[in-house]
C-alpha positions as CSV (number, residue, x, y, z in Angstrom):
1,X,-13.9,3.7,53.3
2,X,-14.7,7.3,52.3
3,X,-17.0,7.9,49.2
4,X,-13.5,9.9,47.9
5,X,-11.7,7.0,48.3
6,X,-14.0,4.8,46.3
7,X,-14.4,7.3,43.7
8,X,-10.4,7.7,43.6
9,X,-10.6,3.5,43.3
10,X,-13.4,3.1,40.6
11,X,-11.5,5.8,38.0
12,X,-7.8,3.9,38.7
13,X,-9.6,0.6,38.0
14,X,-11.3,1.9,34.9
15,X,-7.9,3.2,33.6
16,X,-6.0,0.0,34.3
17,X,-9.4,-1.8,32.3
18,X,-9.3,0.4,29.4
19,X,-5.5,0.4,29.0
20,X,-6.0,-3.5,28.8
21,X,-8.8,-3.4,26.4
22,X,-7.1,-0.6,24.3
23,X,-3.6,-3.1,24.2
24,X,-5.8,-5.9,23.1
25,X,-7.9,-3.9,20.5
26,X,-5.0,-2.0,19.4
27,X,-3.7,-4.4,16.6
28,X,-6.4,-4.7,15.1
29,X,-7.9,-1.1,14.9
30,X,-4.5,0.0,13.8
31,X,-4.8,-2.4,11.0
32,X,-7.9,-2.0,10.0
33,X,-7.3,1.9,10.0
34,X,-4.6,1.6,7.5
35,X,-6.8,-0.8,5.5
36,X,-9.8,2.3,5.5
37,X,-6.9,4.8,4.6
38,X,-6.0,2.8,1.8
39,X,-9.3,2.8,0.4
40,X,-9.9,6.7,1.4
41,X,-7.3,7.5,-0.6
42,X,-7.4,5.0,-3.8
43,X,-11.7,6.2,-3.5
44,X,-10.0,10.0,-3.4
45,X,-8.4,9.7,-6.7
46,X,-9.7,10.1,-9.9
47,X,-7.1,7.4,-11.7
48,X,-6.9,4.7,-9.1
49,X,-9.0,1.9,-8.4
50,X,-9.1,-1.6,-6.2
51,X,-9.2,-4.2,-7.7
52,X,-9.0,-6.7,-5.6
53,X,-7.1,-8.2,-2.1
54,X,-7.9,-5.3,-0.6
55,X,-5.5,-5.2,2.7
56,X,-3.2,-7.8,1.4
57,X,0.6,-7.1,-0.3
58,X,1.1,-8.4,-3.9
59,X,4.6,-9.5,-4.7
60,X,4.2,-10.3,-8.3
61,X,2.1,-10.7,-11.2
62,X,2.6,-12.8,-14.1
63,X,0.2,-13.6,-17.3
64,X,-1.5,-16.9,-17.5
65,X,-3.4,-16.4,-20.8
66,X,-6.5,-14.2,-22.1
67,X,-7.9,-12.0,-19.5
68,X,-5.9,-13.8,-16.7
69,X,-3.3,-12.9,-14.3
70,X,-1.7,-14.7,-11.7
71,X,-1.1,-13.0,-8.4
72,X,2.0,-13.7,-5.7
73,X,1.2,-12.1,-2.2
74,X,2.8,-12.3,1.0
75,X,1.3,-15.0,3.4
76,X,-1.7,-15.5,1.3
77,X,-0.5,-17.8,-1.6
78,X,-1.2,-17.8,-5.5
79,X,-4.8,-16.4,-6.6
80,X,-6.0,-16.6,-10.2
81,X,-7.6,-13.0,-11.3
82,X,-9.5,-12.0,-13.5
83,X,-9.6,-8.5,-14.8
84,X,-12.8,-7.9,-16.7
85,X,-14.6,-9.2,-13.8
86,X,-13.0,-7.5,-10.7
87,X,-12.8,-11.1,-8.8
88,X,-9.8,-12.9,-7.8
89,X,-9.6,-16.7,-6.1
90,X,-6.9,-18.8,-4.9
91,X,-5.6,-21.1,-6.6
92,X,-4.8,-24.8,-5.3
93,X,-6.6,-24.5,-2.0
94,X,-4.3,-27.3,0.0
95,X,-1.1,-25.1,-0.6
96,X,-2.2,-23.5,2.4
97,X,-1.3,-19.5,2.5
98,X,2.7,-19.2,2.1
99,X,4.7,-16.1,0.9
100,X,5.3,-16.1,-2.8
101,X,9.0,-15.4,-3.5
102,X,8.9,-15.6,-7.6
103,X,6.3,-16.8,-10.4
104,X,7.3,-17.4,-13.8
105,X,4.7,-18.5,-16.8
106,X,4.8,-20.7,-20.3
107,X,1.7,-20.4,-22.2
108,X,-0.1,-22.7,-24.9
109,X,-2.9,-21.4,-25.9
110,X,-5.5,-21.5,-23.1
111,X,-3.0,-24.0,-21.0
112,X,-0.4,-22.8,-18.8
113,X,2.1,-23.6,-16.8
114,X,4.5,-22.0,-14.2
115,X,6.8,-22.4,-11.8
116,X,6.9,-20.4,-8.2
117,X,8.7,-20.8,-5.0
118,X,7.1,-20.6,-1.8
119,X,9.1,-20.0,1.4
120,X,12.0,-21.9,0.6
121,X,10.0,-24.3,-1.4
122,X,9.4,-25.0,-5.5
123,X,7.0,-26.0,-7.1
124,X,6.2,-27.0,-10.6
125,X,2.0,-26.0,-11.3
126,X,-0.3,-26.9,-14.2
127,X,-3.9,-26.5,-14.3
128,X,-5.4,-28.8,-11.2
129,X,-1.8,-30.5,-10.3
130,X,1.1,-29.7,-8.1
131,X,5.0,-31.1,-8.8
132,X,7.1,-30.9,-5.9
133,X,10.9,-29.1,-7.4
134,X,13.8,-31.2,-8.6
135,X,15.6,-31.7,-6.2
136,X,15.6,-31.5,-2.3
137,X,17.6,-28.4,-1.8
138,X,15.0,-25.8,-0.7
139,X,15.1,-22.8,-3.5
140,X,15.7,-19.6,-2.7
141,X,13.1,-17.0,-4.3
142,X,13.9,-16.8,-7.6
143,X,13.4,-17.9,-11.1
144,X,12.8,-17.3,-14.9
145,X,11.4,-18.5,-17.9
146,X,11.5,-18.2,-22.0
147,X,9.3,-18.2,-24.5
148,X,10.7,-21.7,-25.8
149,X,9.1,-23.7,-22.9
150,X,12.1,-23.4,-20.7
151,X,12.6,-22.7,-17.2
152,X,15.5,-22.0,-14.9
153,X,15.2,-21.6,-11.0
154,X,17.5,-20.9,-8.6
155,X,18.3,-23.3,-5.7
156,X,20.4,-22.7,-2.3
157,X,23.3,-25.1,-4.0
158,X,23.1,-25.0,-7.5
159,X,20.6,-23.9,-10.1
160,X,17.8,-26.6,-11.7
161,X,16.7,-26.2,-15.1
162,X,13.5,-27.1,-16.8
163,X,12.9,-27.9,-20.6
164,X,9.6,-29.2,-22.5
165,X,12.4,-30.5,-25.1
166,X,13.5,-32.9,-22.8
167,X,10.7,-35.7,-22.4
168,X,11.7,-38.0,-20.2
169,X,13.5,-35.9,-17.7
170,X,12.3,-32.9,-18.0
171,X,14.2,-31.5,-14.6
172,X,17.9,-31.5,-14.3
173,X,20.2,-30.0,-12.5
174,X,23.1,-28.1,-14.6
175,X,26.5,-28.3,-13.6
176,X,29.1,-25.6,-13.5
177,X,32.3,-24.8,-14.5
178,X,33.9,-23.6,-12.1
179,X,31.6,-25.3,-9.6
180,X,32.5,-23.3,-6.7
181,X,30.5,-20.5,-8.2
182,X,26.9,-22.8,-7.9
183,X,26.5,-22.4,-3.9
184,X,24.8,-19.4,-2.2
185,X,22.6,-18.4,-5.7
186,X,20.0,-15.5,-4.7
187,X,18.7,-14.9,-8.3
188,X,18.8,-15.9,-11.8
189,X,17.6,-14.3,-14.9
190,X,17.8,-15.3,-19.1
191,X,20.1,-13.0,-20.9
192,X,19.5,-14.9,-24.0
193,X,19.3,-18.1,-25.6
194,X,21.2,-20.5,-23.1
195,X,22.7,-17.7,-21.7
196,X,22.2,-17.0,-17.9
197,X,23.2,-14.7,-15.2
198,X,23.0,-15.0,-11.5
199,X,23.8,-13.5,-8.4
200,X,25.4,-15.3,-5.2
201,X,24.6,-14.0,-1.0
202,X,28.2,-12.8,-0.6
203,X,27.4,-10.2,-3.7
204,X,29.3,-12.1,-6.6
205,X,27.4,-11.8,-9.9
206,X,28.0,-14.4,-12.2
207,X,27.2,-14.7,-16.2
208,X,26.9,-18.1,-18.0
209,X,26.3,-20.4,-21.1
210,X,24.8,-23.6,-21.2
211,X,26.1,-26.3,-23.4
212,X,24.4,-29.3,-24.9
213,X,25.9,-31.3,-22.3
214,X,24.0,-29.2,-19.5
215,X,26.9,-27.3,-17.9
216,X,27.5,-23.6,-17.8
217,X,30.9,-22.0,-18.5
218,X,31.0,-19.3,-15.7
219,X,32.5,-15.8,-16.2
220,X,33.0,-13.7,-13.0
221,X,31.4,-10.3,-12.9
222,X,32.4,-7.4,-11.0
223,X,30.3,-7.8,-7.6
224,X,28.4,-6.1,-5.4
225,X,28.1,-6.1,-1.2
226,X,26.7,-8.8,0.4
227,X,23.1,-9.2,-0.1
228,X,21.8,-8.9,-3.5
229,X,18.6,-9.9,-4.1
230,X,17.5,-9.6,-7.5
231,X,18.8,-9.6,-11.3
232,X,16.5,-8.0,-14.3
233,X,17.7,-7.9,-18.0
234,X,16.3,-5.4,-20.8
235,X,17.0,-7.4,-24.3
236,X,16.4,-3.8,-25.9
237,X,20.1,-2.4,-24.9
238,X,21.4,-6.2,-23.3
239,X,21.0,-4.3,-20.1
240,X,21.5,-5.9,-17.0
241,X,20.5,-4.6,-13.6
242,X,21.1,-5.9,-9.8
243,X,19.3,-4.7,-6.7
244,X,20.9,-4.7,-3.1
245,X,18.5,-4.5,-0.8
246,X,16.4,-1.5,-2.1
247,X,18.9,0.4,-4.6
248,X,19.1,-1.0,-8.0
249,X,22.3,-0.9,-10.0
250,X,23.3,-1.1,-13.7
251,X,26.5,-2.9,-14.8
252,X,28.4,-0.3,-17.4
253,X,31.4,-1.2,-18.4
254,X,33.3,-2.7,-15.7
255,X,31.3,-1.6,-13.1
256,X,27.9,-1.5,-10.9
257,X,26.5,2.0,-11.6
258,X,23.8,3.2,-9.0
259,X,20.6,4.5,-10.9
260,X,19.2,8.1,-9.4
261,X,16.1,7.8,-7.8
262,X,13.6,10.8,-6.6
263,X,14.1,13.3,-4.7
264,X,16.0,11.3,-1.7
265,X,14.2,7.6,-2.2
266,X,16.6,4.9,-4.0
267,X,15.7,3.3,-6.9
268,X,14.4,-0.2,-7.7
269,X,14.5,-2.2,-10.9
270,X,11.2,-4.3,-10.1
271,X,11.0,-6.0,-13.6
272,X,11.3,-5.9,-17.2
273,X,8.7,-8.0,-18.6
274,X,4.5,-6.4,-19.1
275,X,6.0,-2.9,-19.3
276,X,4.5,0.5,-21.2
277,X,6.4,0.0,-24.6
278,X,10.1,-1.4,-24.2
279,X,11.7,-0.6,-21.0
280,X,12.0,-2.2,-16.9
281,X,9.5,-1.7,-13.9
282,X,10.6,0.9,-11.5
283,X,9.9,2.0,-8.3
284,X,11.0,4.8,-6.0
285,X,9.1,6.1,-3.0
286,X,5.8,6.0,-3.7
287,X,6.5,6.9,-7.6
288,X,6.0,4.1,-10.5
289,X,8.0,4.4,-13.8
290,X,9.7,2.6,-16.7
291,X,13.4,2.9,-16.9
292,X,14.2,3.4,-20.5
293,X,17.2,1.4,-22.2
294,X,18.8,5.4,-22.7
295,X,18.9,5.8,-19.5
296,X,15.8,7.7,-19.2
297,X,12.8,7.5,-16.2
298,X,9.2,7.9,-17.3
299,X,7.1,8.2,-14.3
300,X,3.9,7.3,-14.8
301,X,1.9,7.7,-11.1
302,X,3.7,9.9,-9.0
303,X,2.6,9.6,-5.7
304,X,0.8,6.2,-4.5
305,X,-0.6,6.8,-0.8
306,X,1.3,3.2,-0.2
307,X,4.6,1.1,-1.6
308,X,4.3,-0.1,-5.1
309,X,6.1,-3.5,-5.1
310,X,5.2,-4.5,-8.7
311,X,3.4,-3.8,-11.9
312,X,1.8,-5.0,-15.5
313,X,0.5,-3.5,-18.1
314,X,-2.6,-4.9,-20.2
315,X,-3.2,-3.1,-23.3
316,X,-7.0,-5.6,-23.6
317,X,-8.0,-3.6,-20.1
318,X,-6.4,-0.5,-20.8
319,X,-5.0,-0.2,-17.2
320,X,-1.8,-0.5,-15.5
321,X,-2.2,-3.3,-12.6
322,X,-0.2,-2.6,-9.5
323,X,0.6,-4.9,-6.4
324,X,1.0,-2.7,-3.2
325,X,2.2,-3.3,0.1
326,X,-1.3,-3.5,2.5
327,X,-3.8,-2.6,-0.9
328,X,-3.8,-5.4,-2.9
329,X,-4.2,-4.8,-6.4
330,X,-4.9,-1.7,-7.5
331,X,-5.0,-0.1,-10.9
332,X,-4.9,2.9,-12.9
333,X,-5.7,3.8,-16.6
334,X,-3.4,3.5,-20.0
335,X,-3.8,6.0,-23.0
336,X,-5.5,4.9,-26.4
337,X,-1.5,4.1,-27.6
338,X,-0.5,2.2,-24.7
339,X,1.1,5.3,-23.0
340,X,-0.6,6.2,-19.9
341,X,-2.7,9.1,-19.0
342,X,-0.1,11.1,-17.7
343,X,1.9,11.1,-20.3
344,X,-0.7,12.5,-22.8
345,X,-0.9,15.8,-20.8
């Protein structure tokens, strides 16, 4: 064999070798790369800061009394954080890491209690105890509370309701009238004392009242396309707002309005609860901003270098917390009034 030949042989094998290694390694350096741009950029800015879960995606955020927030992520579970301190842990170590689809939160003081679903799975939480859900129909992501110790979450066949009034059983499921409309339910949201509305996987939107003896009388709403997958309801303006898939929707009159984004991104109601002053979560590109019950968007951080999914605002910190897709929690800063930098300029 000529030394050509064995040359020729060595660099073909190398290739081969490093293509393999490079496949292997690829995963990872590709996520750990987005991970470092993350923090590049959020280090880059003068207004943004980690805060914790760094290279993780937050799906929700809910209070759980002074100081203390409650953090949904994807594939990671529920962590307790806290914000004076920076520091976040999990909470309820043998849940093991599922997606969180919703949280919801009753306070009492320093107790607190909450409901969340977990891929296809309830559960009922207080401090240092789990509750498996009502019944045995696995939940689809969704569910709300009230200040009156109440919650309501929605199940595959049929919604389950929860009520600190009722002692013995505190879990029931409600009935419905008609009850062809309690299969399929996607979401549920309050719309006011014993009044309900929820949304169906064929796109049928539903509003209801409970009665004392625990059924709702139904009224049909005009629907939507297959596929929604979230209600949100501003009180200030009785508001009520469906998203399918990532364009969010406002029912005026007697029909589903589409709400103008920026630029060419859709809109998305995220939430209407922790917001700057009275007003719903929103989300559009890479933009944050409250959706005002005129009509009106106040954009608050323009351009995130990742996907906003979700947000609070807590006027003890001064800061806006955000859950991202890939950055964890992040924040940046309110205004001495509870608006945020950006709008004092």
């Amino acid at each position: 064999m000529s030394t050509l030949t064995r040359v020729v042989g060595v660099f073909v094998c190398g290739l081969f070798c490093g293509a393999g290694i490079a496949t292997v390694l690829f995963p990872f350096l590709s996520k750990r790369s987005a991970r470092t741009i993350f923090q590049e950029e959020i280090r880059s800015s003068p207004r943004l800061r980690s805060e914790c879960l760094a290279g993780k995606t937050v799906v929700a955020i809910e209070e759980i009394g002074a100081n203390r927030l409650l953090l949904g992520t994807a594939g990671e579970g529920l962590w307790q954080f806290d914000p004076s301190a920076h520091k976040a842990k999990r909470v309820i170590d043998d849940l093991g890491r599922p997606t969180v689809g919703a949280i919801t939160c009753i306070l009492r003081g320093n107790e607190f209690t909450f409901a969340a679903t977990f891929e296809g799975q309830e559960y009922w939480l207080k401090p240092n105890a789990v509750v498996a859900g009502p019944v045995a129909y696995a939940p689809y992501y969704a569910c709300d509370g009230t200040s009156e110790e109440e919650y309501v979450v929605a199940l595959w066949r049929g919604l389950a309701f929860w009520s600190a009034r009722e002692r013995q059983t505190p879990w029931f499921a409600l009935r419905f009238k008609p009850a062809l409309l309690e299969t399929g339910i996607t979401s549920v949201v309050f719309t006011g004392k014993n009044e309900l509305a929820w949304s169906r996987a064929d796109g049928g939107v539903f509003r209801g009242r409970l009665n004392e003896e625990k059924v709702v009388q139904c009224e049909t709403l005009p629907s939507l396309p297959a596929g929604v997958n979230s209600l949100a309801w501003l009180a200030t303006g009785r508001k009520l707002f469906a998203t399918h898939l990532d364009r969010s929707f406002e029912l005026d009159g007697g029909a589903w309005r589409p709400i103008p984004g920026r630029g060419n991104y859709p809109l998305k109601v995220v939430s209407c609860k922790h917001v700057v002053g009275q007003g719903c979560w929103v989300v559009s590109g890479g933009a944050l901003g409250v959706l005002r019950s005129d009509g009106s968007t106040e954009w608050l951080f323009d351009d995130f270098p990742f996907i906003p999914v979700v947000a609070y605002a807590d006027p003890r910190s001064g800061r806006i917390f955000v859950g991202t897709v890939g950055a964890g929690l992040v924040s940046f800063p309110m205004g001495p009034t509870g608006q945020t930098d950006a709008d004092e300029k």
